[in-house]
Biotite code that builds the C-alpha atoms (Angstrom):
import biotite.structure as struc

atoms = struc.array([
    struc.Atom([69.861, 77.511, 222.179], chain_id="A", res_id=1, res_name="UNK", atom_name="CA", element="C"),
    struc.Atom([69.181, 74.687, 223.507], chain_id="A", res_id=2, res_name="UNK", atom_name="CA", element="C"),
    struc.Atom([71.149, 74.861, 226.879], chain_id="A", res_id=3, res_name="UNK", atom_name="CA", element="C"),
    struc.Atom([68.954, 77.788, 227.212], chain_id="A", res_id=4, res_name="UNK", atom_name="CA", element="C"),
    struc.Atom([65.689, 75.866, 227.282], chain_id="A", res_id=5, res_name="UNK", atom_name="CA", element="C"),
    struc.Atom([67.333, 73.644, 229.654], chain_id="A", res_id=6, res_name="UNK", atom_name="CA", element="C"),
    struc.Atom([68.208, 76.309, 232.039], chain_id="A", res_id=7, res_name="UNK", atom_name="CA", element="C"),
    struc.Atom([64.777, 77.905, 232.093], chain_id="A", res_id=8, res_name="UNK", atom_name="CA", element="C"),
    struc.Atom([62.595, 74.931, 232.361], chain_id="A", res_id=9, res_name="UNK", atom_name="CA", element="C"),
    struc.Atom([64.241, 73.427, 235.121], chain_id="A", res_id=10, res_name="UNK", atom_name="CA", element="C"),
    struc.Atom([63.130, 75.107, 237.751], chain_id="A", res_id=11, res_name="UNK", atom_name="CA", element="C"),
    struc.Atom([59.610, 75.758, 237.352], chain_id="A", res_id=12, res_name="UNK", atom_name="CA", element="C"),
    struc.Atom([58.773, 71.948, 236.247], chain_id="A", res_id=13, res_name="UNK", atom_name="CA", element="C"),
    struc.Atom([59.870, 70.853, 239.547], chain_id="A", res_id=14, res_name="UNK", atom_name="CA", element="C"),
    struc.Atom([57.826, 72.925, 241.303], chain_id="A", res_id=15, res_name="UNK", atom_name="CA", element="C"),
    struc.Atom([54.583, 72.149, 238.545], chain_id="A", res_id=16, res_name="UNK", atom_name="CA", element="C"),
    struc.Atom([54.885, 68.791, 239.730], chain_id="A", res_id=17, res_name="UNK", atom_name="CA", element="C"),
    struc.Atom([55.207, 69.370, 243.319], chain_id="A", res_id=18, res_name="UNK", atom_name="CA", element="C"),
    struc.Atom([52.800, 67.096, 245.039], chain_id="A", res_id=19, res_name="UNK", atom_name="CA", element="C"),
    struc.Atom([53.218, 67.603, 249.433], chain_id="A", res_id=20, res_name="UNK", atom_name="CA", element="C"),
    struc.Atom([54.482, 70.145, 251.047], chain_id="A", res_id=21, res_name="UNK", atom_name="CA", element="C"),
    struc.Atom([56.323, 70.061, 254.709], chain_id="A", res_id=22, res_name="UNK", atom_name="CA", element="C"),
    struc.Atom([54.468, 71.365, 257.787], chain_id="A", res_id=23, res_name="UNK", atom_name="CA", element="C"),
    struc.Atom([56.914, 74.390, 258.020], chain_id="A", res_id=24, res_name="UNK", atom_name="CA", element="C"),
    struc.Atom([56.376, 75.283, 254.161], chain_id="A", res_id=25, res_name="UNK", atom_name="CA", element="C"),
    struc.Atom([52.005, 74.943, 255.082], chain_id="A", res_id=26, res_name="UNK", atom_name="CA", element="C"),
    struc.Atom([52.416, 76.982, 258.408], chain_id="A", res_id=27, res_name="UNK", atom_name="CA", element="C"),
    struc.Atom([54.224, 79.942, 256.522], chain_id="A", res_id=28, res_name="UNK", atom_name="CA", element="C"),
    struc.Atom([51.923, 79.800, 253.704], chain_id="A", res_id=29, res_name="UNK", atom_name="CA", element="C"),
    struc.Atom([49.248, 79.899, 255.610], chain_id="A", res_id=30, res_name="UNK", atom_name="CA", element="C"),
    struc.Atom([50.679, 82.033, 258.164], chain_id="A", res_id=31, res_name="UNK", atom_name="CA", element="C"),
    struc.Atom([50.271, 79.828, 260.958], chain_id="A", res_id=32, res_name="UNK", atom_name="CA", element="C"),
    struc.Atom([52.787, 78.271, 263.286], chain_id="A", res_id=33, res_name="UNK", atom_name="CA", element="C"),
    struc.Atom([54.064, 74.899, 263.597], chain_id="A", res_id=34, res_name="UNK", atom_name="CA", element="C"),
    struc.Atom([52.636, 73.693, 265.908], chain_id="A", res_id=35, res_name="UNK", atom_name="CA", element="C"),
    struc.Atom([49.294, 74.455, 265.155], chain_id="A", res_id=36, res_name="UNK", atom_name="CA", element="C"),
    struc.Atom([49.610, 72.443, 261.655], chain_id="A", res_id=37, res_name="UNK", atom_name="CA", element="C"),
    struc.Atom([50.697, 69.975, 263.585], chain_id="A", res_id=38, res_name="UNK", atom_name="CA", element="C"),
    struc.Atom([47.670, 69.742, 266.105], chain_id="A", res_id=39, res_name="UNK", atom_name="CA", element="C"),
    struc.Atom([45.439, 69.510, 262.935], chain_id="A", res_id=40, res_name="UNK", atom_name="CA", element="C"),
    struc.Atom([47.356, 66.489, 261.847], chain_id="A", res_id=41, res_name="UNK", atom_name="CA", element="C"),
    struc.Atom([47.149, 64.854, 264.559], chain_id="A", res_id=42, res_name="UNK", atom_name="CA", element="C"),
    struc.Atom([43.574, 65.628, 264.913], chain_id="A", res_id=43, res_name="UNK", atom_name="CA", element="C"),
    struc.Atom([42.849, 64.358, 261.780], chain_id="A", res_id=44, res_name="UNK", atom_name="CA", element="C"),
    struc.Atom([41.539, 67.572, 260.507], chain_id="A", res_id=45, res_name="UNK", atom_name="CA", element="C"),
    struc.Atom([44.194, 67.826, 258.346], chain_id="A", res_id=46, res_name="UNK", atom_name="CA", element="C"),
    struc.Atom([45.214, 65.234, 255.454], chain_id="A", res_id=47, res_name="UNK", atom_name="CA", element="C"),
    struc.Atom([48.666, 63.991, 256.033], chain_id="A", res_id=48, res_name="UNK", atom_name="CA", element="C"),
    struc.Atom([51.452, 61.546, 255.215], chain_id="A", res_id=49, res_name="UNK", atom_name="CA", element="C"),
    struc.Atom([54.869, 60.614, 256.897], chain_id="A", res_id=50, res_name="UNK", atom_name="CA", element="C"),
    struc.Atom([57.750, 59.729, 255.383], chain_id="A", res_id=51, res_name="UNK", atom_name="CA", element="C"),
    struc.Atom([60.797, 58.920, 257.052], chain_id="A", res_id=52, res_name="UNK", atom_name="CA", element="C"),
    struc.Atom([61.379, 61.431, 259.395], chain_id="A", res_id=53, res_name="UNK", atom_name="CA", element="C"),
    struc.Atom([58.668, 64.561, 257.965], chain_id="A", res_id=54, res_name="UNK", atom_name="CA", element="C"),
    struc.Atom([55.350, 65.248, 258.060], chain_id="A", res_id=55, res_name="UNK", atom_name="CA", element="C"),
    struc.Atom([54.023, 66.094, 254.270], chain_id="A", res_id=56, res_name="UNK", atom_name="CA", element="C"),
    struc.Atom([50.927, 67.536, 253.573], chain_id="A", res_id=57, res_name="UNK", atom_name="CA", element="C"),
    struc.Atom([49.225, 67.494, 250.313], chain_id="A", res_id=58, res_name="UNK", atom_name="CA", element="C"),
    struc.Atom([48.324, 69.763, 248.103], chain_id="A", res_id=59, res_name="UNK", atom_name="CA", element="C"),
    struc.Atom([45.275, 69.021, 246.986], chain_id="A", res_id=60, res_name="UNK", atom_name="CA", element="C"),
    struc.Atom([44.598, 69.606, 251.132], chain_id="A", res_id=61, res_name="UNK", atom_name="CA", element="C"),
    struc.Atom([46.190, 73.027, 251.095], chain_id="A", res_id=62, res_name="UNK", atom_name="CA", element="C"),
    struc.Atom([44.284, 73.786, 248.563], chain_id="A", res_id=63, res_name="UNK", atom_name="CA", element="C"),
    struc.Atom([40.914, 73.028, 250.220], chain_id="A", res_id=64, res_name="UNK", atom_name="CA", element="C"),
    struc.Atom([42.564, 75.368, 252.906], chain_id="A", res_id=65, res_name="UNK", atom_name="CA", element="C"),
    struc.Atom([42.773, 77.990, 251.045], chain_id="A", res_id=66, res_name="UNK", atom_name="CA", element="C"),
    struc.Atom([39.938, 77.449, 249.773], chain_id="A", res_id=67, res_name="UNK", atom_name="CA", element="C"),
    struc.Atom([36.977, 77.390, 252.674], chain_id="A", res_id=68, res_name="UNK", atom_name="CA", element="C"),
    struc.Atom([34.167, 78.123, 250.217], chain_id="A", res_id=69, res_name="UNK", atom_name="CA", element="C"),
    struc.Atom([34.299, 74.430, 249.049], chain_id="A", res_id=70, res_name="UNK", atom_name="CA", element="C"),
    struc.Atom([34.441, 73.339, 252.649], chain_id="A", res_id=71, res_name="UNK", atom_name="CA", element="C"),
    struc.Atom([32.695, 75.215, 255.309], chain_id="A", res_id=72, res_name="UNK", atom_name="CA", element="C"),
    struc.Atom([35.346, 73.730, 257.698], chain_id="A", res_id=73, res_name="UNK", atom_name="CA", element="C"),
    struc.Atom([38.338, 72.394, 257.393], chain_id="A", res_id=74, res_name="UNK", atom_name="CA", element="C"),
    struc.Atom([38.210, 71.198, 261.156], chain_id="A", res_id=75, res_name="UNK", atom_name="CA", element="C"),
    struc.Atom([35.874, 68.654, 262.304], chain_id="A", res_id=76, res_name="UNK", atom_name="CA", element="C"),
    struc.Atom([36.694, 69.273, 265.865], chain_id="A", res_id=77, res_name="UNK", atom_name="CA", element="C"),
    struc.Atom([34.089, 69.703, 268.619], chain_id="A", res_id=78, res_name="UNK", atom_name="CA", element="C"),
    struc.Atom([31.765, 72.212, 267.850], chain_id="A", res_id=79, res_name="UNK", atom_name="CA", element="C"),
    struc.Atom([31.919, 74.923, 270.734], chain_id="A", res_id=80, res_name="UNK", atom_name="CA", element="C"),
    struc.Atom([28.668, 75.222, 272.888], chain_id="A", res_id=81, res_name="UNK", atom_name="CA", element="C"),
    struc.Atom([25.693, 77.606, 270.921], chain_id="A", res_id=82, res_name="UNK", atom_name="CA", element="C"),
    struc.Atom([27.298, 76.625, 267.552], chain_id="A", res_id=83, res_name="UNK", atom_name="CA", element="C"),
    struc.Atom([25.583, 74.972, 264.572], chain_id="A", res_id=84, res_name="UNK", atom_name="CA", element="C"),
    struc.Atom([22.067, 76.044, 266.437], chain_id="A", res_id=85, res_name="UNK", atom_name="CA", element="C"),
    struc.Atom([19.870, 73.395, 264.399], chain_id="A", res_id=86, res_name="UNK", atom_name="CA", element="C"),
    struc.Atom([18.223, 70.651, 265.588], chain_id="A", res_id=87, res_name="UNK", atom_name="CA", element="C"),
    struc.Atom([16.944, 68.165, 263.403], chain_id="A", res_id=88, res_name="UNK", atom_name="CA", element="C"),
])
């Protein structure tokens, strides 16, 4: 019985405690590519942290991603010409 418990618990704890995901795992969640993750890192528009070698995202971030209604935008980039029309 107990090797049972073991068996099934295992896997779903790990992934319960998950705290960053990997650019790759964000851009096919969110159906993006690469690349694009990666601009909004480096933009600062998205929250990220490396270690070693990767580029891990977390998921309280992802989360606001997914999300939007929280946060209008999750880009603070330059605002395109006619957007945002008020003045203050």
């Amino acid at each position: 019985m107990s090797a049972q418990r073991h068996s099934s618990s295992s896997r779903p704890a790990g992934e319960r405690r998950r705290i960053a995901y990997t650019v790759a795992e964000v851009a096919a969640m969110l159906g993006k590519h690469p690349n694009t993750i990666y601009e909004w890192v480096q933009r600062g528009a998205l929250p990220a942290e490396k270690l070693g070698g990767t580029i891990y995202v977390p998921k309280w971030a992802l989360a606001r991603l997914l999300s939007p209604a929280a946060h209008e935008q999750p880009a603070p980039a330059a605002a395109p010409a006619g957007a945002g029309g008020e003045l203050s």
